[in-house]
Phi, psi and omega in degrees: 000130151305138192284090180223145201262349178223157168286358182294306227278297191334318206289308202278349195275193207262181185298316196295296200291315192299333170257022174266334182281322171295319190321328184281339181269354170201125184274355159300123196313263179352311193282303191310318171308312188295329158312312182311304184282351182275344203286136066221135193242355186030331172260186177238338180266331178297331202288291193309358165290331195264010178245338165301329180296286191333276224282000172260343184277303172350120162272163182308287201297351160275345169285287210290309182332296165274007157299316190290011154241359180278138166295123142010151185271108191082356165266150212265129189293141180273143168124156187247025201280202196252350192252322137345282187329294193293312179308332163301293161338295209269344152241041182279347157288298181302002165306300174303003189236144186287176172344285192309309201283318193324293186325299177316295201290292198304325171325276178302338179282298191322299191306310204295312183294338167301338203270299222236314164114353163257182175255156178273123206262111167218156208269147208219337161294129187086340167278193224205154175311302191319301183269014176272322173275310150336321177300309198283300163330314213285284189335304185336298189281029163257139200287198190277350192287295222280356171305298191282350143307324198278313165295343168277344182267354142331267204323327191270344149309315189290331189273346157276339176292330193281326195311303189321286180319297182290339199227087165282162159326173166257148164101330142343097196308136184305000000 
């Protein structure tokens, strides 16, 4: 990832760098263009305004694009980039749950991807296995319409939490 520590840099940086710095809070070709092309955004709360639009304008085969860098609900991601990193971070309650549940989660990841043709997709900081599988039970029952509803508002949690990390304020501790 480019290292650029704030949005102001984000604002000022060239096309390369600036989609080089988003690409890890969201992999869809589309969602990074279009941040790109918006700047100059100066605060971290105009950029997530403008990345909550971007992930409500996303057709679907651009959710899946960015679905195909999410990892499984419990598998541990592999890799040294930066969206690796945070995907560790960001399911680090399931590190912590025993067999049975780990066992419970591959289970349930299976059926839903047997169901919905994707992978399951939640914003996963701060749950715990437990409540990642309840979740995941609950979604069984949504027809696909409203499933792709429910990812897309995954995703766009997941990409403001991501935004939050890479691009502080300035004067913000790193």
């Amino acid at each position: 990832m480019t290292e650029l520590a704030s949005v102001p840099e984000l604002d000022r940086a060239t096309v390369a760098g600036a989609t080089a710095a988003l690409r890890p809070c969201c992999a869809s070709s589309r969602w990074v263009s279009q941040l790109v092309a918006g700047r100059p955004y100066r605060t971290l709360d105009a950029l997530i305004k403008a990345s909550d639009a971007a992930v409500a304008a996303l057709d679907w085969p651009d959710i899946e694009e960015a679905l195909a860098a999410h990892p499984r609900i419990g598998d541990r991601p592999t890799g040294a980039g930066q969206e690796a990193a945070w995907s560790r971070q960001e399911q680090a309650g399931t590190g912590q749950a025993g067999p049975g549940a780990q066992a419970a989660l591959r289970q349930a990841n299976a059926e839903y991807e047997e169901r919905f043709g994707h992978v399951f997709l939640i914003c996963a900081t701060g749950l715990q296995a437990s409540d990642m599988l309840i979740a995941l039970h609950e979604r069984m029952g949504h027809d696909p319409a409203a499933e792709h509803e429910a990812v897309r508002q995954e995703l766009g949690k997941i990409a403001a939490i991501r935004l939050a990390k890479a691009l502080r304020a300035p004067g913000d501790p790193p």
